[in-house]
KEDREN-620246 format. One record per residue (C-alpha): x, y, z; residue number from 1. Coordinates in Angstrom, 2 decimals, padded with zeros to 5 digits. Each point is the difference from the previous one (the first is absolute). Layout:
BEGIN
<pt <X Y Z> NUM>
...
//
This chain:
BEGIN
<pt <-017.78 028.50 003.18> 1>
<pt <002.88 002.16 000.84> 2>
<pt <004.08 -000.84 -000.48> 3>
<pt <000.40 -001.29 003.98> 4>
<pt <-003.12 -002.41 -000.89> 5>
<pt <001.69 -001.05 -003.22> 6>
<pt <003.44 -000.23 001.32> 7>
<pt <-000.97 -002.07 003.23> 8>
<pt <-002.15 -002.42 -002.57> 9>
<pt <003.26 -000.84 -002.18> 10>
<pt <002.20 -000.57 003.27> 11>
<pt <-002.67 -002.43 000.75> 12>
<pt <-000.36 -001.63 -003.62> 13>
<pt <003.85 -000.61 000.19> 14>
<pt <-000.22 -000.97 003.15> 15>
<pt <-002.22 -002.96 -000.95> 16>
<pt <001.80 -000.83 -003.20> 17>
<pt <003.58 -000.57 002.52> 18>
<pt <-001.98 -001.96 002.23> 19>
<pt <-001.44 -002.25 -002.92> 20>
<pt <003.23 -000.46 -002.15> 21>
<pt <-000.70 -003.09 -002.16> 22>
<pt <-001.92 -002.23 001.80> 23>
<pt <-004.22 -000.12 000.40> 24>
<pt <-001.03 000.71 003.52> 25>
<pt <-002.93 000.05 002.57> 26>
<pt <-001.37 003.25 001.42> 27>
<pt <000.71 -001.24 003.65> 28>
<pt <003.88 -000.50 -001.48> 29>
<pt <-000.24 003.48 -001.59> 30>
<pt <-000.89 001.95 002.83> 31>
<pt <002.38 -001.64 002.44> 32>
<pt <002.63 001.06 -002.14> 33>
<pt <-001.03 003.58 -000.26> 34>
<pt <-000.51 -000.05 004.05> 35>
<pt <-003.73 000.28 -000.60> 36>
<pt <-002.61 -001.01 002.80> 37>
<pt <-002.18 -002.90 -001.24> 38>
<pt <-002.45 001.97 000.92> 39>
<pt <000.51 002.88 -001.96> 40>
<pt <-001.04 -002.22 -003.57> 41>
<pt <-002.08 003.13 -001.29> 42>
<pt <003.20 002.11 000.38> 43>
<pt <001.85 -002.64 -001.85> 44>
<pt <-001.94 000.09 -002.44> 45>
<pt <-000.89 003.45 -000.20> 46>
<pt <003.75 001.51 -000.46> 47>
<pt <001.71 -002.97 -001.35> 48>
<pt <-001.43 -002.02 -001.93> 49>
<pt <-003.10 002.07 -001.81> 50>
<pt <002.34 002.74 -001.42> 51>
<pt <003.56 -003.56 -000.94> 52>
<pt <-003.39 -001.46 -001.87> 53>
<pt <-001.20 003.11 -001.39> 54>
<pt <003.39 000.36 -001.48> 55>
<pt <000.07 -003.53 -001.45> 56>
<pt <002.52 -001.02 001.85> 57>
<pt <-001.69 -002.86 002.46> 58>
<pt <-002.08 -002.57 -000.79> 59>
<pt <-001.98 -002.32 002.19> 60>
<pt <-000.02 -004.06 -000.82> 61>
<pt <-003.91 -000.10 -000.03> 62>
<pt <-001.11 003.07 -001.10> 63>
<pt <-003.25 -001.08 -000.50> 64>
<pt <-000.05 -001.46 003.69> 65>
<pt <001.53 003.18 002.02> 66>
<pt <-001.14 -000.72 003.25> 67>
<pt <001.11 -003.67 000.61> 68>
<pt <002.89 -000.72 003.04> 69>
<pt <002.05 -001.68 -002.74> 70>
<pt <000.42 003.04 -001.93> 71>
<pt <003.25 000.91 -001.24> 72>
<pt <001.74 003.35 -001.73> 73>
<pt <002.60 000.03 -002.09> 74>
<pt <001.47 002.55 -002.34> 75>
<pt <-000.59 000.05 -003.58> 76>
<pt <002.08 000.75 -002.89> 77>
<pt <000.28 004.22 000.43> 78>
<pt <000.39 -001.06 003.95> 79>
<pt <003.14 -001.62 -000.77> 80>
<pt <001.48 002.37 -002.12> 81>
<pt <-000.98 002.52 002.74> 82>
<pt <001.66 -002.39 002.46> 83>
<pt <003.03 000.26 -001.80> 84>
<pt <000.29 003.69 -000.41> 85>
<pt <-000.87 000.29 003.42> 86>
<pt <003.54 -002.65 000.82> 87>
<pt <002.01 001.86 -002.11> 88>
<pt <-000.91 003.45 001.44> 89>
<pt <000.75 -001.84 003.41> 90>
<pt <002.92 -001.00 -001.26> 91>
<pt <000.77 003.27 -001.33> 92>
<pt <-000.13 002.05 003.20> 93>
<pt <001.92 -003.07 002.07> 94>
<pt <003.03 000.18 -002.48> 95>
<pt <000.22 004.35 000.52> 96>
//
């Protein structure tokens, strides 16, 4: 994997983790919010949420049930602490 792959997979990670905040959502929610096509689930999941759960930092409500419509995501414990970095470095570069 080379350092434009790597670099466009973290925009997307933080991306997601924004999007999310606190609360658990559905994919259908998820995507809307990152201006995803419904149709484009395999993308979705793909570049966004694979590598935020790879990382430990999402977390499904029924893991052991992935593919039901009442699925939700939310972030875990490392996700919020990324969440907040991510805020303060927002908050960082809006204050300069």
């Amino acid at each position: 994997m080379d350092m434009n792959t790597k670099i466009k997979i973290e925009e997307r990670v933080q991306r997601l983790v924004m999007v999310m905040g606190k609360g658990a959502h559905p994919r259908r929610e998820l995507m809307a919010a990152l201006g995803l096509r419904q149709e484009s689930r395999r993308n979705f999941y793909d570049n966004y949420m694979k590598p935020a759960r790879a990382r430990g930092l999402v977390t499904m409500q029924c893991p052991g049930h992935p593919s039901i419509p009442e699925q939700t995501y939310r972030l875990t414990a490392d996700g919020l602490e990324y969440l907040e970095e991510l805020s303060k470095k927002e908050q960082a570069i809006q204050g300069s």
